[in-house]
N, C-alpha and C positions, 0 to 999 in steps of 0.2 A: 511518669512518662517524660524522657526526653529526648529531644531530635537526635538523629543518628549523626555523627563525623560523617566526612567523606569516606575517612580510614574503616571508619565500622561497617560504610556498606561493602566495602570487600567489591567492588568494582574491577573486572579488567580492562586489561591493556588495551591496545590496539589491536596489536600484534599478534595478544590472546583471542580477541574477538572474531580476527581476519582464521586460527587458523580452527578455532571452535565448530563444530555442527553447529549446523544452520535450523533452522522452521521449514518446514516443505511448502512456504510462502514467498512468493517475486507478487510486488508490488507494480500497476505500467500506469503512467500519468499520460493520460491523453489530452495532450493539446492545453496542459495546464497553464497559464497563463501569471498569476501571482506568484513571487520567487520568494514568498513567506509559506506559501503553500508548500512548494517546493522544500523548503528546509525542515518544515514541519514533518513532510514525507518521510526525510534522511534520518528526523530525530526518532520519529516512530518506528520506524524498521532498522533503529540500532536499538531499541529498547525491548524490541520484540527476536530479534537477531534472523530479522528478515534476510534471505537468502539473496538477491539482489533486487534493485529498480531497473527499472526499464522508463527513459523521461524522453517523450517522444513528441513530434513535429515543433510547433511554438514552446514547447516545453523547456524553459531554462535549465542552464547546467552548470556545474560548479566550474572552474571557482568562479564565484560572485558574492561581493558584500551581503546581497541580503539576502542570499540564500544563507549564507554561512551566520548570518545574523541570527536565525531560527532553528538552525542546524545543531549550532554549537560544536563542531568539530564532526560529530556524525560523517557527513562528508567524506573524511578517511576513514573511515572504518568501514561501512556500506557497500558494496558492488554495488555498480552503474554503470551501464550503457544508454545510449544517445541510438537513436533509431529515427529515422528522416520521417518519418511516420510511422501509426499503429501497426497499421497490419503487417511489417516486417517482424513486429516484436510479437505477434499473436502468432503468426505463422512459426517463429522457433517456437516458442510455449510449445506448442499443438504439439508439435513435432518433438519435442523433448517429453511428453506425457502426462501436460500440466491440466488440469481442466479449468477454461476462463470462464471467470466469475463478474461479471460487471456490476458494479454499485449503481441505478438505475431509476428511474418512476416509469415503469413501463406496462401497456398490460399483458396479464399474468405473470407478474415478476412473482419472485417467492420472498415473502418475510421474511428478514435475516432471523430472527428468532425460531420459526418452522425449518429453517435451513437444518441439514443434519448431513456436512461432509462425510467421505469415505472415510475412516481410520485409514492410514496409510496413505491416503492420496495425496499429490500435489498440486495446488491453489494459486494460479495468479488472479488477484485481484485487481480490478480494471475501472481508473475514478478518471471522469472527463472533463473538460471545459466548464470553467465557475459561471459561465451564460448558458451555453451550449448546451451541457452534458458529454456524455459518450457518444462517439459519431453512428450512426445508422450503421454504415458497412463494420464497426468493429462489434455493435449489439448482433449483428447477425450471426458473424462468427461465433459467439461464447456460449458455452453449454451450459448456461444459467444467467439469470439475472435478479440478482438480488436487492430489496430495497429494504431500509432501517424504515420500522413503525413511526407515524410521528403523531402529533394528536392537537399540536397547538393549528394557528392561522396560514403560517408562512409555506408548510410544506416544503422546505429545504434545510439542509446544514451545510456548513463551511464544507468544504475538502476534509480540512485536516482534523474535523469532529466525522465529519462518514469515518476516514482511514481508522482512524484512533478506534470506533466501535468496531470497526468490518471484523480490523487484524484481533482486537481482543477476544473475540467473538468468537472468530475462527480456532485462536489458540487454544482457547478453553475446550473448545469441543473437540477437538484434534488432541488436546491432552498433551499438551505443550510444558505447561506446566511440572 
């Protein structure tokens, strides 16, 4: 067994990436606040070939040191818009035929594990303030609410561990792969 080159993973461009099919996945940062979160967002939804972010009210935006500190370049490659708040970016979704998903502790959320997307459907997922959560008026709007199982004391995870499970999660079952 040994590590792969960069040359062996066969890796694209940019340019490739920008003009490739996408995931039927947009990612929308509510109100995130860490711009290490932020770049972890950019890195996972260029690894996933998330279709675009949506980084919305307090929500940092490139360019910035430390976003691109976690990004690693992501950044260019990714679609992004900036929306002065959520509900501008829920209201396109809706309107373009995405169904929002909110990552949550709510009651009756659904297990992301029981979750079982449409084949074929479009998924914004929607991760909120590292205090906060998702704001009240954006949980309203989504046509689900999703939360990862957990079993230890804390009952939370970072941002960039929800993203990282929601998106993989999703891909798998959507058959992304």
């Amino acid at each position: 067994m040994k590590k792969l080159s960069m040359e062996e993973l066969d890796r694209i461009s940019v340019g490739e990436f920008k003009e490739t099919e996408k995931s039927p996945i947009v990612l929308v940062l509510d109100n995130v606040r860490s711009l290490n979160n932020v770049g972890s967002a950019f890195r996972t939804a260029d690894a996933f070939r998330i279709a675009k972010i949506y980084l919305c009210g307090i929500t940092g935006t490139p360019p910035h040191r430390d976003i691109q500190k976690t990004a690693l370049g992501a950044t260019e490659s990714v679609e992004w818009e900036y929306c002065l708040n959520t509900g501008i970016a829920v209201e396109k979704l809706k309107s373009s035929g995405y169904r929002l998903c909110a990552l949550e502790q709510v009651e009756n959320s659904t297990m992301l594990n029981e979750f079982t997307p449409e084949k074929g459907g479009k998924y914004a997922l929607i991760f909120g303030n590292e205090v906060f959560g998702v704001e009240e008026d954006v949980l309203k709007a989504c046509d689900q609410v999703l939360e990862i199982p957990q079993l230890g004391t804390k009952h939370s995870l970072n941002i960039s561990v929800s993203l990282g499970i929601a998106v993989w999660d999703l891909m798998v079952k959507l058959e992304q792969f």
